[in-house]
C-alpha positions in Angstrom: 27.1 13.9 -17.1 25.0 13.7 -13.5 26.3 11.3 -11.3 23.1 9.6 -9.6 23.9 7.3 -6.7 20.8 4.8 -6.0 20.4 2.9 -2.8 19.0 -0.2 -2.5 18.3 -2.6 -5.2 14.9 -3.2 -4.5 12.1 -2.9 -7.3 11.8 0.8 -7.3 16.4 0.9 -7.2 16.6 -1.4 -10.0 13.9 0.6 -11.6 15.7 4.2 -10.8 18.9 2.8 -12.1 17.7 1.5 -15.3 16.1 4.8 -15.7 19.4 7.3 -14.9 21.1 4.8 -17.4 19.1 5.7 -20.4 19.3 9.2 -19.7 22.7 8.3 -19.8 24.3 9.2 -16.1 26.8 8.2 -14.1 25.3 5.5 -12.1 26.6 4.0 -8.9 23.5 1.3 -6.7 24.2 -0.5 -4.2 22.8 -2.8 -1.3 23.3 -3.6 2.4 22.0 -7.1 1.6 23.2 -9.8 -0.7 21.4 -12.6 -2.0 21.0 -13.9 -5.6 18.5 -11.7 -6.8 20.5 -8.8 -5.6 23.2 -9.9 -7.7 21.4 -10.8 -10.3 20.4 -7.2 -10.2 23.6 -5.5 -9.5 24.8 -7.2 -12.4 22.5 -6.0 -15.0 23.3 -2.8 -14.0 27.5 -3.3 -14.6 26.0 -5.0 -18.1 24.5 -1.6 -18.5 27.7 0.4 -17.4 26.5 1.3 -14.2 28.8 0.7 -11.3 26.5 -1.9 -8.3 28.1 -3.8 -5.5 26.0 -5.5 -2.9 26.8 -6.2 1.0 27.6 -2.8 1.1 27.3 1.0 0.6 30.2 2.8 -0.5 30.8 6.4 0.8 33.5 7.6 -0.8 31.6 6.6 -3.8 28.4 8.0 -3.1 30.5 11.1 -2.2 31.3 11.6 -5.1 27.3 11.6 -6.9 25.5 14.8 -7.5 22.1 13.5 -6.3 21.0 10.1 -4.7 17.5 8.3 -4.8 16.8 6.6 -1.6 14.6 3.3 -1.7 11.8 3.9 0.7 12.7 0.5 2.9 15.9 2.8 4.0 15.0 4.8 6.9 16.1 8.9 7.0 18.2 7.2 10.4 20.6 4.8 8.4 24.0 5.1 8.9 24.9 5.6 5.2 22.5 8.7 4.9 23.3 10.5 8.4 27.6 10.3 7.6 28.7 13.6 6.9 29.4 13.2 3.3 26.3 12.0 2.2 24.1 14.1 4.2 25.2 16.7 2.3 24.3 15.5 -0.7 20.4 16.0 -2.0 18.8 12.7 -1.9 15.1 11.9 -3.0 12.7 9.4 -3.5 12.8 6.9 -6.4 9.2 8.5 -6.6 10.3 11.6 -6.7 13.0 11.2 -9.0 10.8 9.1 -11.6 8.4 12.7 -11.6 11.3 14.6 -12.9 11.4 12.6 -16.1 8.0 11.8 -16.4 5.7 13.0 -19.2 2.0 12.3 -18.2 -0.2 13.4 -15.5 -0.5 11.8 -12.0 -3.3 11.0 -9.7 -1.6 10.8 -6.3 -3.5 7.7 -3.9 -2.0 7.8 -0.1 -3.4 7.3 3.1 -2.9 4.4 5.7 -5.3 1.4 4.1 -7.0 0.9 0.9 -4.8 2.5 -0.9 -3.5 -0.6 -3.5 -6.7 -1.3 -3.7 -8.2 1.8 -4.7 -5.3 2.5 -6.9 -5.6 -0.4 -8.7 -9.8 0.5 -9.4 -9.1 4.0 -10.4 -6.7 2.5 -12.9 -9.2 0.0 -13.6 -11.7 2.4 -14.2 -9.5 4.9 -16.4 -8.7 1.7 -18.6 -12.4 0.9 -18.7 -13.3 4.4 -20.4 -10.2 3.8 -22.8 -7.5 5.4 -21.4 -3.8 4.2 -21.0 -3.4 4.1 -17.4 -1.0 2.3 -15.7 -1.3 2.2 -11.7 2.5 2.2 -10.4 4.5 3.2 -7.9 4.2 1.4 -4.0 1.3 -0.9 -5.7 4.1 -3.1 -7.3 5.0 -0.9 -10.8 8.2 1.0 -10.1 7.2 4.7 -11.3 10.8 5.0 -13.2 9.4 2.0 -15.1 6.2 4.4 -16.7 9.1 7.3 -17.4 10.8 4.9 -19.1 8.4 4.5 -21.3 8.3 5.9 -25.6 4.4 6.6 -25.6 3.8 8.0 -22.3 0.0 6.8 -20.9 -2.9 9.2 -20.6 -2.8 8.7 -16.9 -0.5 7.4 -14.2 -2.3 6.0 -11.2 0.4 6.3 -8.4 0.0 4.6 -4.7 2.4 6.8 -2.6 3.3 5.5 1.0 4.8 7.9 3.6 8.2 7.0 2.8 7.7 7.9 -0.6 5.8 11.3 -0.1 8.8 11.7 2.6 11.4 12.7 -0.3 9.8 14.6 -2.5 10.4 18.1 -3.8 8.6 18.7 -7.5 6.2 15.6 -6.9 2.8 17.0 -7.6 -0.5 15.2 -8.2 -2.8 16.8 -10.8 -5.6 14.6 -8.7 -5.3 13.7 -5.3 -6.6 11.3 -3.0 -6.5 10.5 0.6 -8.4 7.1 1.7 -8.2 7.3 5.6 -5.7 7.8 8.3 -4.7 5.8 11.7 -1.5 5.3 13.4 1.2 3.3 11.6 4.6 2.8 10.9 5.6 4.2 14.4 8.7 2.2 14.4 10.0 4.1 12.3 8.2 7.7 13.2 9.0 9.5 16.2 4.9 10.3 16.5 1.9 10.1 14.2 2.0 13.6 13.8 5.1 12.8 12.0 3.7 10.2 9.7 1.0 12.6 9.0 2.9 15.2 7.7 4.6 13.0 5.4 1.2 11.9 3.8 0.5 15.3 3.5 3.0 16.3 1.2 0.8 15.1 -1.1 -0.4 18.5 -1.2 2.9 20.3 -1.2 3.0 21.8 -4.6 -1.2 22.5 -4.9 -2.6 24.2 -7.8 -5.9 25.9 -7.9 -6.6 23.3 -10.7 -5.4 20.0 -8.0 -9.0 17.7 -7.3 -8.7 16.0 -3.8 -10.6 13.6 -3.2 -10.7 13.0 0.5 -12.6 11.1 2.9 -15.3 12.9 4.6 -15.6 10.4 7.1 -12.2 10.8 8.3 -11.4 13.9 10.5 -7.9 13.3 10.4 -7.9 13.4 6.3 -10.5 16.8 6.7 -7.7 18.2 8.7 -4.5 16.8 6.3 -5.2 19.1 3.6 -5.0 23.1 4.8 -8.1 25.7 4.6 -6.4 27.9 2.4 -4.5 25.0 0.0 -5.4 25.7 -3.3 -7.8 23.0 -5.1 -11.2 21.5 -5.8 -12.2 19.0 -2.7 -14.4 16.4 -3.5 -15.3 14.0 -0.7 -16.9 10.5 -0.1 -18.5 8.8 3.0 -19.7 5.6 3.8 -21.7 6.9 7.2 -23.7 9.3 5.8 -24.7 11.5 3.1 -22.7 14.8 2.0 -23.5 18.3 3.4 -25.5 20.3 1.0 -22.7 22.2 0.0 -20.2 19.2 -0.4 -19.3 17.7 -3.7 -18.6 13.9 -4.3 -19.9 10.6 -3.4 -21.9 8.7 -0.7 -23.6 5.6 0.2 -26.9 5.1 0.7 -28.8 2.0 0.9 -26.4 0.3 -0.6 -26.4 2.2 -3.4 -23.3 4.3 -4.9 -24.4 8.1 -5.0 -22.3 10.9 -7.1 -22.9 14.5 -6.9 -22.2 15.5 -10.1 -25.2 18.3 -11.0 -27.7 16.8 -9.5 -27.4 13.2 -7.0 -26.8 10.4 -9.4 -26.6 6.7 -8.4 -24.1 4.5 -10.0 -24.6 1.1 -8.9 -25.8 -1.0 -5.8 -23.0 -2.4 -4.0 -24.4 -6.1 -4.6 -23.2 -5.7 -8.3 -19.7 -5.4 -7.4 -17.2 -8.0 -7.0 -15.7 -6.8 -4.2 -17.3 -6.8 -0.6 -17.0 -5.0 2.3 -17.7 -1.4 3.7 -13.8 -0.6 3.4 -14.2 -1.5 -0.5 -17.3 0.7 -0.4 -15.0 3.8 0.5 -12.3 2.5 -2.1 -14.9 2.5 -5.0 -16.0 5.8 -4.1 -12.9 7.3 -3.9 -12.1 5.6 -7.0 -15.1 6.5 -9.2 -14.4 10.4 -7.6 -10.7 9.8 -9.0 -11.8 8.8 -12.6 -14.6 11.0 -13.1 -12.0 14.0 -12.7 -10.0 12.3 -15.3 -12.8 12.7 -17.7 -13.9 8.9 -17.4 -18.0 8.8 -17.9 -20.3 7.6 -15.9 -21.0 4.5 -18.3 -17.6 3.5 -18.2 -17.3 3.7 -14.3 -20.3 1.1 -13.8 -19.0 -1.1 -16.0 -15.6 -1.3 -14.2 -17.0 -1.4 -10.7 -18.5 -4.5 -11.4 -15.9 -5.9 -13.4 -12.8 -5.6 -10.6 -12.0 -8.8 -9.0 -9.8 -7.1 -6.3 -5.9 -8.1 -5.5 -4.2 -10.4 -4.2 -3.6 -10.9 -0.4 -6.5 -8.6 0.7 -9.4 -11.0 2.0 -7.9 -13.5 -1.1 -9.8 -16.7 -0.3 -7.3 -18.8 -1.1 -9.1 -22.2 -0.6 -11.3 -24.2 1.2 -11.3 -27.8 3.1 -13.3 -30.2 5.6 -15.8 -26.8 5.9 -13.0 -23.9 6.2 -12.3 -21.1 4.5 -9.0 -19.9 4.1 -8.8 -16.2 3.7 -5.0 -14.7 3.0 -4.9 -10.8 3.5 -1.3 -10.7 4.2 -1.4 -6.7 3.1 -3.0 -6.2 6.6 0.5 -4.6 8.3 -1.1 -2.6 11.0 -4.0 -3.0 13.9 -6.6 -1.0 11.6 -6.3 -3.0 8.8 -7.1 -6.4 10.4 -9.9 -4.7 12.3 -11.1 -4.0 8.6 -10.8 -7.5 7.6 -12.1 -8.7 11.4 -14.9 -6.9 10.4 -15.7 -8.5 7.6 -15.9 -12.1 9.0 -19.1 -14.1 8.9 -17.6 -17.1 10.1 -16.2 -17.8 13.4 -12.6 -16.8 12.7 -8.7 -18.6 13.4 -6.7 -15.3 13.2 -2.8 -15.7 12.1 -1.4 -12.4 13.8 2.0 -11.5 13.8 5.4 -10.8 12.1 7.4 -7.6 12.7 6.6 -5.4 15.1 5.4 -1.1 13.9 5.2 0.1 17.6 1.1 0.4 18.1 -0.7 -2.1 20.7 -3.0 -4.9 19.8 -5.3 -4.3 21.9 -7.4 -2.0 19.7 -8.2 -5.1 17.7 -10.4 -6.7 21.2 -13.5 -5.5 20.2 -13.3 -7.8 16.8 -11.6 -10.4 18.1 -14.5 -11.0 21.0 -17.1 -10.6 18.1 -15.2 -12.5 15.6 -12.1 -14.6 16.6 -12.2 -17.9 19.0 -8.9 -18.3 18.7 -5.6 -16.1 17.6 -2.5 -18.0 16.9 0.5 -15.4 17.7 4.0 -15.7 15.7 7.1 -14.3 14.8 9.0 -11.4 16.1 5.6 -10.0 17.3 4.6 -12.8 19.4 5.7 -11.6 22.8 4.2 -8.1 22.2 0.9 -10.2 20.9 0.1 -12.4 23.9 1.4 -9.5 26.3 -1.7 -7.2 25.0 -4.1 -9.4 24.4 -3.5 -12.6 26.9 -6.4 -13.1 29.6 -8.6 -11.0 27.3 -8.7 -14.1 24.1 -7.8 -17.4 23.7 -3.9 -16.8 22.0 -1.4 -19.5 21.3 2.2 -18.9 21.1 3.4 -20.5 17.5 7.1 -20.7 17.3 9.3 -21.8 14.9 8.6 -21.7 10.2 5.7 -20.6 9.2 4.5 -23.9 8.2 4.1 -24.3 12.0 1.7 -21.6 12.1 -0.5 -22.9 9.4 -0.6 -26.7 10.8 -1.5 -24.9 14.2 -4.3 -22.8 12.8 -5.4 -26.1 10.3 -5.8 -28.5 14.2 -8.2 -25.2 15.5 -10.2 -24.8 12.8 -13.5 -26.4 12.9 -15.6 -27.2 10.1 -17.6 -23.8 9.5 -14.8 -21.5 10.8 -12.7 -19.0 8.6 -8.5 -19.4 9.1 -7.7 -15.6 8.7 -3.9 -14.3 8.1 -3.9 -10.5 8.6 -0.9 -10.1 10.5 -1.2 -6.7 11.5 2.6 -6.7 11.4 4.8 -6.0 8.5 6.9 -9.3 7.4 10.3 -8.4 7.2 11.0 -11.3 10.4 10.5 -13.9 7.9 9.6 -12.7 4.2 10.9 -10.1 1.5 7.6 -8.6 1.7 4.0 -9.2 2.3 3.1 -10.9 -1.1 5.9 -12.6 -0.4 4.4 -13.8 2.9 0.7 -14.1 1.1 1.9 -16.5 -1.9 3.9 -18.9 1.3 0.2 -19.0 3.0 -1.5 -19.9 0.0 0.7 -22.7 -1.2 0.7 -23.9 2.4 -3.0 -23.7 2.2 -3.3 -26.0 -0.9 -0.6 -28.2 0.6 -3.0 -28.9 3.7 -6.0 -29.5 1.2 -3.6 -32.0 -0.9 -3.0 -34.2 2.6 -6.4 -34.0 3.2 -7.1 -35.7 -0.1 
């Protein structure tokens, strides 16, 4: 019987855990952290017998496991994977170790932005052509949950973030896709060069039968995947049409192209549900995704325009006195609010801060001077905030709950503005996670409408 130690207790450990106890190992989890839900989770697991603790890792115990699966919010640097008798132990991704016991085939969706989003439409799309597909993995869906499963699904739909792709070994996409790349994360990489080598391991075990889909207008992606990797590429661009000898998808005139045999349209962007040039790209890459998993053409259409997008990315969330309140709390990083800054057509009260990833604010200037009269700075981020971009904007220093932060944004917004939380900062200074941080803002939101009458 394998002995399978799991750290953290997160979705994707409880998830693993559950998992290695059907198969019926010898399962040890644990936790740094303790809280009731961790409990409540490290319970289950004893019910199950599994050994958990929380508010600790255990080395002699984890000594003692034949394999460990590493939670992607645990950094390679932790103290419990760099001591001696754990390092020498092979540890892997809950991703990676979900692969190894699951029956269906994948398409991979990584890249810095977009990627929830356009793993949720490819799902969308699959299901819209009647296929079981699930979209799991970072998008919210553990992937052990899927290999739990008695019927596997035609298709899994997997969002892999760096940290995932990071400890793999077998993981290997039968379709791959790549939405964009741009610095991130580098507070916990050494260089992007670093976190782009991570994202690339989508590719690591390429068969001449892989699809990438990759976009062409991205020459960081064109340069991810290796000349001589083996594959179909099929790309997509927003700026332009393909090259003559380039297969995929384009935009032109508003107006969804594929290059199938000959240039077919699909839909005019008006049709869909979702807005945006960024959501363009994602329905590109999307409709490029499904149509190499046999979806029709038909089918496709009629998905684009029947996704209504997630949650927390540009969510309007309400609206009072003439303001809109927009909650894209999955903005964690500088080029993801310039997306959503982009997007404004209102004169815009930007919420911008949390925990600090290492890149400088100031390549946001450009849409804050188009977009943003004023940018209310919080959280952990807030020095580093009004040290870049003080004297260039109007930025006010919010401290204290985040309910703060809201009343503040709610006394500058005038009636015809847009109040705007994309962080571009992950949340861990105040919230278990971004939709954590996204569902606060929204009841806050209706809370400030309810005073208002």
């Amino acid at each position: 019987m394998p002995a399978i130690g799991i750290l953290g207790l997160g979705r994707s450990g409880r998830a693993a855990a559950r998992l290695a106890l059907a198969r019926g190992d010898d399962v040890y989890a644990s936790d740094v952290s303790d809280d009731p839900d961790l409990r409540a989770a490290a319970e289950d697991i004893r019910r199950a017998d599994g050994d958990a603790e929380v508010g600790r890792h255990s080395i002699d115990r984890l000594a003692q496991c034949d394999l460990i699966v590493v939670s992607p919010g645990i950094a390679p640097t932790a103290p419990v994977l760099t001591d001696p008798r754990v390092s020498a132990i092979p540890c892997i991704s809950e991703l990676e170790y979900a692969y190894r016991h699951l029956d269906a085939p994948v398409i991979g969706v990584t890249g810095t932005n977009g990627k929830s989003t356009t793993t949720a439409l490819a799902a969308h799309l699959l299901q819209a052509a009647d296929f079981d597909a699930p979209a799991a993995g970072n998008i919210g869906l553990a992937l052990s949950e899927i290999a739990l499963r008695a019927d596997p699904p035609d298709w899994v739909v997997v969002e892999a973030s760096s940290f995932q792709l990071a400890g793999i070994d077998r993981f290997a996409a039968r379709i791959g896709v790549v939405t964009n790349l741009s610095p991130d994360h580098l507070d916990r990489y050494a260089s992007v060069e670093a976190y782009y080598a991570d994202k690339a391991k989508l590719f690591r075990n390429a068969l001449p039968s892989n699809v990438w889909v990759l976009n062409g207008d991205d020459g960081a992606v064109r340069a991810l995947l290796p000349g001589d990797a083996p594959g179909e590429r099929r790309f997509f661009r927003t700026a332009g049409p393909l090259d003559a000898a380039e297969r995929g998808a384009w935009l032109q005139e508003d107006r969804l192209i594929v290059r199938e045999a000959t240039d077919e349209p699909l839909l005019d962007v008006h049709e869909m549900r979702i807005m945006g040039r960024h959501n363009h790209a994602n329905a590109l890459a999307a409709a490029l995704a499904a149509l190499a998993a046999g979806a029709d053409a038909d089918a496709i259409r009629s998905g684009l325009r029947s996704f209504a997008g997630l949650a927390h990315r540009l969510e309007v969330v309400g609206e009072a006195d003439g303001v809109i309140w927009i909650n894209d709390s999955k903005a964690t990083n500088p080029a993801s609010t310039r997306v959503a800054l982009q997007s404004m057509t209102r004169p815009t009260v930007l919420l911008l801060g949390g925990r600090h990833k290492g890149e400088p604010y100031t390549a946001l200037l450009p849409e804050l001077r188009e977009h943003v009269h004023s940018v209310v700075a919080y959280g952990e981020a807030a020095d580093s905030i009004m040290a870049d971009l003080g004297g260039h904007i109007e930025v006010e220093r919010v401290s204290g709950g985040f309910e703060r932060v809201v009343e503040r944004a709610a006394a500058l917004a005038r009636p015809g503005d847009a109040v705007l939380l994309s962080p571009a900062c992950s949340s861990f200074d105040m919230f278990r996670d971004y939709e954590e941080r996204g569902r606060r803002f929204r009841a806050l939101v209706r809370q400030q409408a309810g005073e208002r009458g």
